[in-house]
FILUMPA-42093 format. One record per residue (C-alpha): x, y, z; residue in three letters. Coordinates in steps of 0.5 Angstrom, whole numbers, padded with zeros to 4 digits, always signed. Example, Ala and Ser with C-alpha at 12.3 -4.5 7.8 and 13.67 -1.06 7.14 Angstrom:
# residues 2
+0025-0009+0016ALA +0027-0002+0014SER 
END
This chain:
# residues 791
+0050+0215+0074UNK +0050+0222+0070UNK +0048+0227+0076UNK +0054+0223+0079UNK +0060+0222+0075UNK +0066+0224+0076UNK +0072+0225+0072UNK +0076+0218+0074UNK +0078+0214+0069UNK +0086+0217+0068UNK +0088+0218+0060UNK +0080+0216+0058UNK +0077+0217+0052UNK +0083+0214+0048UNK +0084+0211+0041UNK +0089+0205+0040UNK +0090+0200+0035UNK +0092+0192+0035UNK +0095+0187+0030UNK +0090+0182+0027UNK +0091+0175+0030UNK +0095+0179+0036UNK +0095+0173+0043UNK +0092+0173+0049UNK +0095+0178+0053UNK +0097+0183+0048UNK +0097+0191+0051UNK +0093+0195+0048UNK +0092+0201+0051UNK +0094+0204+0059UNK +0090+0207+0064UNK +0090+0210+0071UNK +0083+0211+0076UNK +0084+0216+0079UNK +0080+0216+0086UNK +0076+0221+0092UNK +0081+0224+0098UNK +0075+0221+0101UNK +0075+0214+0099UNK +0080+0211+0104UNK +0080+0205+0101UNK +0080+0205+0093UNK +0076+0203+0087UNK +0069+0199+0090UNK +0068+0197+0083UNK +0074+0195+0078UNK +0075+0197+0071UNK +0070+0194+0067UNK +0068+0193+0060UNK +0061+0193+0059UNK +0059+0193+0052UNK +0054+0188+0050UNK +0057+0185+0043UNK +0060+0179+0044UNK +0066+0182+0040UNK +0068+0185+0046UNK +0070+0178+0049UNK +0076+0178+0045UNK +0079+0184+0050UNK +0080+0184+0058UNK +0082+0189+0063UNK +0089+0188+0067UNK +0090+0192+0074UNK +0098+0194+0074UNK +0098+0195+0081UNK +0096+0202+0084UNK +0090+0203+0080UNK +0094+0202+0074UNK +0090+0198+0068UNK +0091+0196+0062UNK +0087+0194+0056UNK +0089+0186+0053UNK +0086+0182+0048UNK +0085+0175+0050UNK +0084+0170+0044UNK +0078+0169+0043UNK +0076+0170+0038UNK +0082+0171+0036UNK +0081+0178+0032UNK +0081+0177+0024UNK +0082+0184+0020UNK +0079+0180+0014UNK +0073+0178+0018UNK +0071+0181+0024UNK +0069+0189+0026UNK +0076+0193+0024UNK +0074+0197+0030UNK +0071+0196+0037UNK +0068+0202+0042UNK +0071+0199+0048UNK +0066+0203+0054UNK +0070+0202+0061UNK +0066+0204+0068UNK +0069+0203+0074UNK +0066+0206+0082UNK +0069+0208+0087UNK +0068+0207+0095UNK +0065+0214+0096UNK +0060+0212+0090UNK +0063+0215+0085UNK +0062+0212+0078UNK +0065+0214+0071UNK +0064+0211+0064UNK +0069+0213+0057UNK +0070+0210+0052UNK +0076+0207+0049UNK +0076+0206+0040UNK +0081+0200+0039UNK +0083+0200+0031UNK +0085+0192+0028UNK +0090+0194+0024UNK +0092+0188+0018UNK +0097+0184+0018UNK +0100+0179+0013UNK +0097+0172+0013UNK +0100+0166+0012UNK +0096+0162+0005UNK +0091+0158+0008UNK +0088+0150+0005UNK +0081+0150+0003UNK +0076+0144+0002UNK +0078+0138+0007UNK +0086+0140+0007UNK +0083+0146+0011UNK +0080+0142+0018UNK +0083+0135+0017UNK +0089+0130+0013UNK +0087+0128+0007UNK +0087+0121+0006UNK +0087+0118-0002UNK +0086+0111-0003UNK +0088+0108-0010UNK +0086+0100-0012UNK +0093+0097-0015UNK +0093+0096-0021UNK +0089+0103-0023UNK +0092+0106-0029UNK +0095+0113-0028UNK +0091+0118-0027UNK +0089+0124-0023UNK +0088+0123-0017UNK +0087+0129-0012UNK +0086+0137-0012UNK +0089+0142-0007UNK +0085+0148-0006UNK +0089+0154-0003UNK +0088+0161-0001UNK +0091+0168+0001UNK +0087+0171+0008UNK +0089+0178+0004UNK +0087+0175-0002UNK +0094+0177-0005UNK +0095+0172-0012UNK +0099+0167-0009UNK +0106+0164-0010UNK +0105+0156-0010UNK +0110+0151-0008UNK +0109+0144-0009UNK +0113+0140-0005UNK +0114+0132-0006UNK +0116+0127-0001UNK +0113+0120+0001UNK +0114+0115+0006UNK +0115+0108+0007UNK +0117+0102+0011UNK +0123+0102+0008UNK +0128+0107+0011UNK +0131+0107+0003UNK +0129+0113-0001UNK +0126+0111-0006UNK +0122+0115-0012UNK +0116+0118-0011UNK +0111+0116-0017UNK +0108+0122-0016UNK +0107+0128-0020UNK +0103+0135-0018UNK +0102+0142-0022UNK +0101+0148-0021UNK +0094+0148-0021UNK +0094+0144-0015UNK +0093+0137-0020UNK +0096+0131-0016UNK +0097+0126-0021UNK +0099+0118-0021UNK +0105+0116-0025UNK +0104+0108-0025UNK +0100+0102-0025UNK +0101+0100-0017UNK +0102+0093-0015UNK +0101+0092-0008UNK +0105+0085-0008UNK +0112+0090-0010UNK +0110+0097-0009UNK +0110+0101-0002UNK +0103+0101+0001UNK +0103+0108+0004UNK +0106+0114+0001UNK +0107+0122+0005UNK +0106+0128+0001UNK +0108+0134+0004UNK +0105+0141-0001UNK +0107+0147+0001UNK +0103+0154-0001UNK +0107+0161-0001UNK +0105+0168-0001UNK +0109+0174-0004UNK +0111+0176+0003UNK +0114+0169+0003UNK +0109+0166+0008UNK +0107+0159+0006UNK +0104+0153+0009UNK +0105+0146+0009UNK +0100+0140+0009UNK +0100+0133+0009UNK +0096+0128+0004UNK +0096+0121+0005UNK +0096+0116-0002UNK +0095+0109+0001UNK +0095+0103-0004UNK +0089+0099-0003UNK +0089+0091-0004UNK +0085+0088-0009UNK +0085+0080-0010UNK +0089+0079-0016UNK +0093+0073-0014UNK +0093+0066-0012UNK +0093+0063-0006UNK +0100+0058-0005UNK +0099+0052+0000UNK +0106+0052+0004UNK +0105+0045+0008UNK +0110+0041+0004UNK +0109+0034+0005UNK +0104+0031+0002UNK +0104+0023+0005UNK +0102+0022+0012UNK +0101+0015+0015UNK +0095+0013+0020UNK +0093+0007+0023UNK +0085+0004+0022UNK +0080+0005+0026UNK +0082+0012+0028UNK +0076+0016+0032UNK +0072+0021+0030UNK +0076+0028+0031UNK +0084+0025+0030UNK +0088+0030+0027UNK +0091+0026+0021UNK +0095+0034+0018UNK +0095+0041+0019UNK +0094+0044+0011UNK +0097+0051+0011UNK +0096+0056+0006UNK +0098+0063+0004UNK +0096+0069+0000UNK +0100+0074-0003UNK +0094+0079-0003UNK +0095+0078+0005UNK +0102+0078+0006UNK +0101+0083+0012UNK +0095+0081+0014UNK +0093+0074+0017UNK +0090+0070+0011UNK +0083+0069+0010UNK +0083+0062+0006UNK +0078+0058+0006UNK +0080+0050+0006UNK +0076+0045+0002UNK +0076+0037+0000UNK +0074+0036-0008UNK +0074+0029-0009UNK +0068+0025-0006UNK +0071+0022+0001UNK +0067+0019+0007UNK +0074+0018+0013UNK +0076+0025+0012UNK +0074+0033+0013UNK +0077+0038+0013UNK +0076+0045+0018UNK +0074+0050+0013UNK +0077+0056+0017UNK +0084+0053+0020UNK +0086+0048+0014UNK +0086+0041+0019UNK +0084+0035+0016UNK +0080+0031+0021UNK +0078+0023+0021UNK +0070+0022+0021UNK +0068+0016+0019UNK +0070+0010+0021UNK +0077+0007+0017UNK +0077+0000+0017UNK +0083-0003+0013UNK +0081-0010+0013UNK +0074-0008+0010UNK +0074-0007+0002UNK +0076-0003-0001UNK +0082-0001+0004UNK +0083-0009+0005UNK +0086-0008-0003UNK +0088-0002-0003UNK +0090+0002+0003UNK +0092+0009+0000UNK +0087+0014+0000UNK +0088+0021-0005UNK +0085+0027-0002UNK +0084+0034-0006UNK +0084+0039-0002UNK +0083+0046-0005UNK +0084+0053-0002UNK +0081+0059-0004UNK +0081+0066-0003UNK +0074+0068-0003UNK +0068+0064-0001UNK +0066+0064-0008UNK +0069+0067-0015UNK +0076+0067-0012UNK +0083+0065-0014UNK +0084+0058-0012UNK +0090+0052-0012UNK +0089+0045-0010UNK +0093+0039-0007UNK +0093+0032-0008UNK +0095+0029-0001UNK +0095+0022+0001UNK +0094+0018+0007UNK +0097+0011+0008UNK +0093+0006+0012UNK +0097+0002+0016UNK +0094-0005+0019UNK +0093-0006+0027UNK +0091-0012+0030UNK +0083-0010+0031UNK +0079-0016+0030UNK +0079-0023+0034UNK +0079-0029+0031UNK +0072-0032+0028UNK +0070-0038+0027UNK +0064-0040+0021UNK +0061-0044+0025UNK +0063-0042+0033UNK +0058-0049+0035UNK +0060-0055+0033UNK +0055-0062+0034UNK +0059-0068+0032UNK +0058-0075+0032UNK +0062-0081+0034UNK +0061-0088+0035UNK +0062-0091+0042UNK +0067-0096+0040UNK +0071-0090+0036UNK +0078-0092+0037UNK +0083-0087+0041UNK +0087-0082+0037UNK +0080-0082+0031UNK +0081-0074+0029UNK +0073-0071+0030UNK +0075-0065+0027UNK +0079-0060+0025UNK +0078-0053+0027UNK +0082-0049+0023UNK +0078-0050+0017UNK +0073-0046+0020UNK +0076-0040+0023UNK +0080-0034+0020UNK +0082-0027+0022UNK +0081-0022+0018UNK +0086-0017+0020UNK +0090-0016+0013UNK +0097-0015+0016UNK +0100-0022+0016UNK +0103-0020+0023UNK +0096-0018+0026UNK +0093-0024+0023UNK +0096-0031+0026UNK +0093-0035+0031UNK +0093-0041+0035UNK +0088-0046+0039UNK +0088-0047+0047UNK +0084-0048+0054UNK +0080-0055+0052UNK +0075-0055+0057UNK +0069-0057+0059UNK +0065-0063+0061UNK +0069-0070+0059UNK +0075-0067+0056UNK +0079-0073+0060UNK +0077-0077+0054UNK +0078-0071+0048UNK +0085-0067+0047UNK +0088-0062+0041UNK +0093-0066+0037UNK +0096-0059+0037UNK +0096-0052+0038UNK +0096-0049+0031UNK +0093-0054+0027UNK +0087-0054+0032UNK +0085-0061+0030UNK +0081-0065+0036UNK +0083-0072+0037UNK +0080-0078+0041UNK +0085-0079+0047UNK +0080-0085+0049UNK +0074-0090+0048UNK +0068-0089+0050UNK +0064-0095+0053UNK +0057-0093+0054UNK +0056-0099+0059UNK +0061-0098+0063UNK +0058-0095+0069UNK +0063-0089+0069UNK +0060-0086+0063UNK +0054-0089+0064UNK +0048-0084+0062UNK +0053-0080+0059UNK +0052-0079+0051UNK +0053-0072+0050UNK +0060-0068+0052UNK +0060-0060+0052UNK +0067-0058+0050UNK +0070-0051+0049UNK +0076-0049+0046UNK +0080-0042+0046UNK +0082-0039+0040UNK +0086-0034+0040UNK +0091-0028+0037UNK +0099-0029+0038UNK +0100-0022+0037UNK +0097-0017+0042UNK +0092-0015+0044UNK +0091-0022+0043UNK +0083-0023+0042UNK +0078-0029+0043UNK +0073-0033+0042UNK +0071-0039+0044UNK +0069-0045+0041UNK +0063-0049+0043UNK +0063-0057+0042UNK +0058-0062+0043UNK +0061-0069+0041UNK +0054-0074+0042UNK +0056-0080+0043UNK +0052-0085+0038UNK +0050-0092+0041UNK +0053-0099+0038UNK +0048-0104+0038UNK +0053-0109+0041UNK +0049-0114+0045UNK +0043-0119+0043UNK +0036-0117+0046UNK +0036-0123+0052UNK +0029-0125+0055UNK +0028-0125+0062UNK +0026-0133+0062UNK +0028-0138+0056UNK +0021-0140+0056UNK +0014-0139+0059UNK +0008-0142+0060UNK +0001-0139+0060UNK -0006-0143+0063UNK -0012-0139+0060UNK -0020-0142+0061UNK -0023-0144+0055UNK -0028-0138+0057UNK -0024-0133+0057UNK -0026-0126+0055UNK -0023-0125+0047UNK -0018-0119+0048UNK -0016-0120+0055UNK -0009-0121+0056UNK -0007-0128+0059UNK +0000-0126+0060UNK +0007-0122+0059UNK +0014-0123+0056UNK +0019-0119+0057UNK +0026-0118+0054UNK +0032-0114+0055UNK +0039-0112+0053UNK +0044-0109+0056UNK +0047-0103+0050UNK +0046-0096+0053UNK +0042-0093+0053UNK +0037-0099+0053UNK +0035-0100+0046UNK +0027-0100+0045UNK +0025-0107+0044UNK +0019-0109+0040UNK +0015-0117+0040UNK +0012-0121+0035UNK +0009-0127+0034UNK +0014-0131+0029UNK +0011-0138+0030UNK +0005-0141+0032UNK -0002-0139+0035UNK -0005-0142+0029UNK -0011-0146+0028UNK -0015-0149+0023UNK -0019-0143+0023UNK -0016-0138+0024UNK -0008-0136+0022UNK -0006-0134+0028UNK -0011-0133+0034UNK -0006-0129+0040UNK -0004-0123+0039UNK +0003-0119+0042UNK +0003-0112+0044UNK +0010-0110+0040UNK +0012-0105+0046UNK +0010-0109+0053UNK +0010-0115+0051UNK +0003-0117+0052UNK -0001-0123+0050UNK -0007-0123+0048UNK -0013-0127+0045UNK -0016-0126+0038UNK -0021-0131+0038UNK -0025-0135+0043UNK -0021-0141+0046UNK -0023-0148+0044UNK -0021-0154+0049UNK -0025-0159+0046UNK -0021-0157+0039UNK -0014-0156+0042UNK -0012-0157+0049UNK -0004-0153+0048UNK -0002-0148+0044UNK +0006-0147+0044UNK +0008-0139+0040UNK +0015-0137+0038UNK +0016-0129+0041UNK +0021-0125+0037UNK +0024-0119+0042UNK +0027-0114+0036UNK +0032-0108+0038UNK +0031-0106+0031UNK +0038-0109+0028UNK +0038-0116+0033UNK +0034-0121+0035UNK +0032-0125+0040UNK +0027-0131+0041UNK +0023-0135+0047UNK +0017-0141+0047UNK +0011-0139+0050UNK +0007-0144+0052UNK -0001-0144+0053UNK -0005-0149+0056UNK -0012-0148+0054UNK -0016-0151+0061UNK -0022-0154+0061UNK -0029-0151+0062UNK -0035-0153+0062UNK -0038-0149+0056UNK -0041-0154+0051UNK -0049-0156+0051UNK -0051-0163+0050UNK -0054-0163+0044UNK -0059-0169+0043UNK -0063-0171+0036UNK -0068-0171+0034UNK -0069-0163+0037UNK -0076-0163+0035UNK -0080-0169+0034UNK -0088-0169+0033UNK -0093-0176+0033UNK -0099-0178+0036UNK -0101-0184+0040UNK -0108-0186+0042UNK -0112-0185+0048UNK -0111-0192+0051UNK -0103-0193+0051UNK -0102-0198+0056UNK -0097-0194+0062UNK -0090-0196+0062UNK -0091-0197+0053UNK -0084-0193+0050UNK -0089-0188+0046UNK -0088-0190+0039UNK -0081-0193+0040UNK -0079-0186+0041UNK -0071-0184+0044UNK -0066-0180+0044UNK -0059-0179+0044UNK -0055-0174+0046UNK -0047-0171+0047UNK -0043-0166+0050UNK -0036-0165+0048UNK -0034-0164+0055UNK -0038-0169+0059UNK -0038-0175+0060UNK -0044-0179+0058UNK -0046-0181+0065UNK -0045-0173+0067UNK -0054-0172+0063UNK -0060-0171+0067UNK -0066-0170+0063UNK -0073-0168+0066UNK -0079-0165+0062UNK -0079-0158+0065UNK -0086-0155+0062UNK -0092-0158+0058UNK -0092-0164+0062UNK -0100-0164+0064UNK -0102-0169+0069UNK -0095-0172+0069UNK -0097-0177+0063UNK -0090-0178+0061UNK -0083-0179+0063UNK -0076-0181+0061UNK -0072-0188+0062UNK -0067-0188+0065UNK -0067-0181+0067UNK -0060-0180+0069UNK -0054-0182+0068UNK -0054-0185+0060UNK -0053-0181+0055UNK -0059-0184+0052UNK -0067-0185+0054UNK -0074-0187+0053UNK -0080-0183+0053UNK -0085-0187+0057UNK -0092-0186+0058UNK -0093-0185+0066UNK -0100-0185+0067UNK -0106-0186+0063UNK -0110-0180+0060UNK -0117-0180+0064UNK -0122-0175+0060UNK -0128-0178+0063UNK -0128-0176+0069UNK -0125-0169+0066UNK -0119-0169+0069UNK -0115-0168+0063UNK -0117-0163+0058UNK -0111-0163+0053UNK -0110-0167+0047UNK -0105-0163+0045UNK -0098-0163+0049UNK -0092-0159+0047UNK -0087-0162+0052UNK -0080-0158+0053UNK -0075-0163+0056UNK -0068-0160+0059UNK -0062-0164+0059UNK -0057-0162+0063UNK -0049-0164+0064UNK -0050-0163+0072UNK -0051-0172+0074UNK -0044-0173+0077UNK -0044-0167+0081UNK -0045-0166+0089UNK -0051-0162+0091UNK -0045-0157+0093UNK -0041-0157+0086UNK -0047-0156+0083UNK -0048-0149+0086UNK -0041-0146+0084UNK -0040-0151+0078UNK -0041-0148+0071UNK -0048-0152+0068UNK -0050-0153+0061UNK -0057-0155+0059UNK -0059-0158+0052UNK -0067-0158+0050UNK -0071-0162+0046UNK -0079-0160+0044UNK -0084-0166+0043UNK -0091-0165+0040UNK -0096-0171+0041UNK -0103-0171+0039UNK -0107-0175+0044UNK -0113-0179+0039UNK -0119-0179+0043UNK -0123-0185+0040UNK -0120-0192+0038UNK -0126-0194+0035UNK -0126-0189+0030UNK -0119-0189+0030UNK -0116-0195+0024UNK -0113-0200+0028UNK -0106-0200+0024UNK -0101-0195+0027UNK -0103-0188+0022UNK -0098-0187+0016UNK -0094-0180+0018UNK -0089-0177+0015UNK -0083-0174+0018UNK -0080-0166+0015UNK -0074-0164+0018UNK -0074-0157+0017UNK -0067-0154+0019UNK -0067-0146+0020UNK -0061-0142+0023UNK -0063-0137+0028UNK -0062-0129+0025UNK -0058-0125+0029UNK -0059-0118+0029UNK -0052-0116+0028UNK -0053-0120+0021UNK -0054-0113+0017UNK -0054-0116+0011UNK -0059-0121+0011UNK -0065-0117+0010UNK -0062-0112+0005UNK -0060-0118+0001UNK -0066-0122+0002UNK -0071-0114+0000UNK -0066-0114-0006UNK -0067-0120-0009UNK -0075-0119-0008UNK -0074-0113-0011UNK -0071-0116-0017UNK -0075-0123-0016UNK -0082-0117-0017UNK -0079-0114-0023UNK -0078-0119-0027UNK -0085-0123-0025UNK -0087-0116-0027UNK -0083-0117-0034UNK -0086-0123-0036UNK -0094-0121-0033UNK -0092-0117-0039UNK -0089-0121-0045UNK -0096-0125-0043UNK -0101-0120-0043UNK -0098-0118-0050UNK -0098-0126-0052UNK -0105-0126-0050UNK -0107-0120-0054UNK -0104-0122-0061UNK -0105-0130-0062UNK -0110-0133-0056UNK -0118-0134-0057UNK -0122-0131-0053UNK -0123-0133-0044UNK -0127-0138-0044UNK -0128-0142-0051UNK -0125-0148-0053UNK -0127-0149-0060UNK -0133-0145-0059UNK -0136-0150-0053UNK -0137-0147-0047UNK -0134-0149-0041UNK -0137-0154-0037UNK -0134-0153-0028UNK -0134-0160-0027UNK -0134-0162-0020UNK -0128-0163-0016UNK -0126-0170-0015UNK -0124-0170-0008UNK -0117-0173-0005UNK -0117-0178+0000UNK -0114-0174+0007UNK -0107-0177+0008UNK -0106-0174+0014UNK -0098-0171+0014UNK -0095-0171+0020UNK -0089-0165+0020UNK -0083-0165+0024UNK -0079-0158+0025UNK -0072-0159+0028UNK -0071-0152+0030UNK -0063-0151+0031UNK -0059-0146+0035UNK -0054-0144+0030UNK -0047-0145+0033UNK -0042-0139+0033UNK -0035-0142+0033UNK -0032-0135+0030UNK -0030-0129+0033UNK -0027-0123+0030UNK -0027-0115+0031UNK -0031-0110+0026UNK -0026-0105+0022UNK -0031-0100+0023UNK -0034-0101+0029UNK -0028-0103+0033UNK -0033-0108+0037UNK -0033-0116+0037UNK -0038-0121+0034UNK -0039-0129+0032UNK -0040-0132+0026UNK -0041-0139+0024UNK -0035-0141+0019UNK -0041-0145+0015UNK -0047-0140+0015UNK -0043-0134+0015UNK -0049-0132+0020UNK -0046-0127+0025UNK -0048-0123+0032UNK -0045-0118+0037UNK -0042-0121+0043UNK 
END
């Protein structure tokens, strides 16, 4: 560029000056460019600035219009005497469209000018905002600090002025010195003084320039009052049995510390309450437990107090409290009740109509407090045989009899237990119910005498029969309903020497039975008096028991047992030694015995006469004894003769008729040699021994007869001893009489006398029966003996 400059820009290199702080577009110095005849077409590269210091930036080249520039500032930065370069070497090239170039210099001077003051600090970039707590004692509260840019001693102005929300002047309580102090002049209530104020402070040089800024005083609320509540009521009525969330009052409150804000207050309920709460942000008092005025303690005292307290702060603040009540007002919330709902009644069956069985209003109230809620009446009597029922009225609740009740008539018969229900109910609306359920059992009236079926009855039993077979029925009936339970007894009759009563009656079937065996022969008719009871009425009817008679008794003949002897030589048809018997049978007759000899007749030497038809007979030798030839061996013969009561009846009655049969047993000794024999009939003598036969079911009898043994040993032992001790102490010596010994003289023989003993061995008869109380089973006895046996 050197070797090509050329001389082209016009008036360059030059010298100017520019004010500090001058705008953009302030002229600092013109040029021209002068460009080469032959550059047709002007200027290829404009003037330009091509310093490198950023400084430089605040100036800009402006074409004028035919090749006409100009140096200009452009306001950034803006140039600052105090601060900045106070001078600047502006070098402008510029190039031509034939390549030619040129580069000079233009020296730019800043000349000072007199600033305005300027504010340092936090007023030098911003609005000063001071905040003062009300009820802060005067102080001072802010320093401004100013400056002059020319560093000149400045004279400083302080000008006061507030704002407020009123559009009232008022006096600013303020002060600011000189030195730039700002003090507080007064205890501030945020309540009563304004809450913002505007100060204006204005700051001046010598010259007279000034500046004027602006400090914002804000007054700054702390909690020195109490909240105020401004709900005004103080009573609210509400019915019971609210649901949860019922909104009972909306309690406001304010605080004066928030007059220009909303308040945050927060609500609470001192006193110890389980029906209420309170919303501890809005102040709405809410229902949450369940109120019940006719329960205690509302039923007595229905006004609740509540003490609701606001505060200003969660904790440690400013509080008032407030008592409010709330009034309970009955509704009709509860149905009648009855204590007891199910009522069992009893009437009697001839109970009169218009008989009052019970009053319901006795058992039933209505627990709603208010006399108007709790009012009711009784109605819709119904049920299963309400026809016979009805309420005397609809308030007194009183159920009467309309009708009597027969419970043999055969409308009601079967019917003992009516199910009523009645309907007792509010008169005020809703109007709740219950029901009431009623069972009237209708209690029989023992109104009729038991009746038997027949005025007498008559029972045919065999003397045989079974003891405890049932030998007939009695029935007996009433016609009381239900049918009354009848029970039998024997009353009268049925009794015997032996026994006090010999039948027996089923108390609950009526069946007879016997108790012991019947006797014909003793008593043919036994008439009993039964006795039909229905626990309070009576009734008797005969029965008749005729006793039929069977043939059950043995003969029984005597002697029983007969033992003698007869010789060898006893003529045939001799009635041996005179010997007869005799029998009887307490049911046949006389002629009705047969007798035959059914063992021990060896040889048949001997038979009866007559042998049949009388109720005696003889024992006759039939044939002679023959013991030469050897044909006959014994002689001894025991005979067994059998009498029977069967003579009077046909071949064909004997095989269906009962037979008795009677036996005698005979011991005969055959004397083998008359000669030897003495001629006389030989003395005998006849013992009749009696034995009773042992039964087995007679326990008794061996440990009765060890017993005695067992003491019969003891004191035979007993006095064995005694003796022995006797013999010791005051006896001579066995075998010495007077010091002679003793001489065994010989036994003088007694004539034999030869005794001939008779044994009579007789059945015992049992004529008794009873039943064993632990064994339950039947056995006989013999009244006399006491002998027994099970049957």
């Amino acid at each position: 560029l050197a070797g090509r400059r050329t001389q082209l820009l016009k008036g360059l290199p030059a010298t100017s000056t520019v004010e500090e702080n001058a705008p953009a577009g302030v002229s600092v110095y013109t040029f021209n460019v002068t460009v080469s005849p032959l550059s047709s077409e002007g200027v290829a590269i404009l003037p330009t600035i091509v310093n490198s210091n950023p400084l430089t930036e605040a100036f800009d080249i402006e074409s004028k219009g035919d090749l006409e520039y100009r140096v200009v500032t452009t306001g950034n930065p803006v140039l600052d005497y105090e601060t900045m370069p106070r001078s600047f070497d502006l070098q402008i090239f510029v190039e031509d469209t034939a390549g030619r170039t040129d580069l000079n210099i233009l020296t730019v001077h800043v000349t000072d000018k007199n600033e305005r003051p300027v504010f340092r600090g936090n007023m030098a970039t911003q609005t000063v905002t001071i905040y003062i707590l009300e009820r802060t004692p005067p102080e001072c509260i802010y320093q401004v600090d100013a400056a002059d840019p020319e560093n000149a001693e400045l004279k400083t102005n302080f000008l006061l002025s507030s704002f407020q929300y009123s559009l009232l002047p008022a006096p600013v309580p303020f002060l600011v010195l000189e030195s730039g102090a700002i003090f507080s002049t007064k205890e501030f209530d945020y309540e009563k003084d304004p809450h913002r104020y505007f100060l204006n402070i204005t700051v001046t040089d010598p010259d007279g320039l000034h500046a004027t800024k602006t400090v914002n005083i804000n007054i700054i609320n702390i909690n020195d009052e109490r909240p105020y509540f401004t709900t005004k009521q103080r009573i609210y009525r509400i019915p019971e049995e609210q649901s949860p969330g019922t909104v009972v009052a909306n309690i406001t409150a304010k605080d004066p510390d928030d007059e220009d804000s909303p308040s945050r207050l927060f609500y609470s309920i001192q006193s110890s309450n389980r029906y209420f709460s309170i919303n501890p942000s809005t102040g709405v008092l809410q229902v949450t437990g369940r109120i019940n005025r006719d329960a205690s303690p509302l039923r007595l005292h229905p006004n609740i107090s509540v003490i609701v307290r606001v505060e200003d702060s969660p904790s440690s603040g400013h509080a008032s409290e407030m008592e409010i009540t709330i009034i309970i007002d009955d509704i009709n919330d509860n149905p009648p009740e009855c204590n007891p709902s199910t009522f069992r009644k009893v009437a009697n069956e001839n109970t009169t109509a218009g008989t009052s069985l019970l009053d319901l209003r006795n058992y039933c109230k209505d627990i709603d407090v208010d006399p108007s809620n709790n009012q009711f009446n009784f109605t819709g009597l119904s049920g299963f045989g309400s026809n016979n029922f009805a309420l005397e009225s609809t308030v007194s609740g009183r159920l009467v009899m309309t009708e009597g009740i027969d419970l043999e008539n055969p409308a009601n018969l079967g019917v003992e237990v009516y199910s009523l229900t009645v309907r007792v109910q509010d008169i005020a609306c809703p109007k709740y119910s219950n029901i009431i359920y009623i069972y009237i059992r209708i209690k029989p009236v023992n109104e009729f005498f038991p009746v038997f079926s027949n005025l007498s009855y008559e029972f045919n039993v065999s003397e045989i029969t079974k003891v405890g077979s049932s030998i007939g029925r009695v029935n007996a009936r009433d016609k009381d309903w239900p049918p009354s339970v009848i029970t039998y007894s024997i009353v009268a009759g049925g009794g015997t020497r032996d026994y006090t009563n010999i039948f027996w009656i089923s108390p609950t079937k009526g069946d007879v039975k016997i108790l012991a065996r019947l006797d014909y022969e003793t008593t043919q008719k036994h008439i009993l008096t039964v006795q039909a009871s229905d626990q309070e009425k009576t009734a008797t009817a005969s029965v008749t028991v005729n006793v039929l008679e069977v043939n059950d008794e043995e003969p029984v003949c005597s002697p029983n047992f007969y033992s003698f002897q007869i010789p060898v030589s006893l003529a045939v048809g001799t009635n041996i030694n005179g010997f007869r018997i005799e029998c009887q049978d307490r049911d046949s007759d006389p002629r009705s015995f047969r007798y035959f000899i059914n063992e021990g007749n060896v040889n048949n030497h001997f038979t009866f006469s007559p042998s049949a038809g009388s109720n005696t007979s003889r024992l006759i030798l039939a044939s002679r004894f023959n013991y030469e030839s050897g044909l006959d061996t014994n002689w001894i013969y025991r005979l067994y003769v059998y009498i029977t009561d069967d003579n009077l009846l046909s071949a064909r009655d004997k095989a269906t008729h009962l037979i008795k049969t009677g036996t005698v047993t005979l011991s005969i000794r055959v004397i083998p040699n008359p000669s030897t024999v003495i001629a006389t009939t030989p003395g005998f003598t006849v013992v009749m021994k009696r034995e009773n036969l042992y039964s087995e079911s007679a326990w008794y009898v061996p440990f009765v007869i060890t017993l005695g043994s067992l003491l019969l040993l003891g004191l035979l032992g007993y006095l064995g001893f005694r003796l022995a001790t006797w013999v010791r102490t005051g006896c001579p010596p066995a075998g010495k009489v007077d010091g002679t010994p003793l001489i065994n003289a010989p036994e003088k023989k007694k004539p034999k006398k030869e005794v001939v003993v008779t044994m009579t061995k007789l059945n015992t008869v049992f004529d008794g029966e009873a039943r064993d109380p632990v064994t339950g089973k039947m056995y006989e006895f013999n009244t006399q003996s006491g002998a027994r046996r099970w049957k």
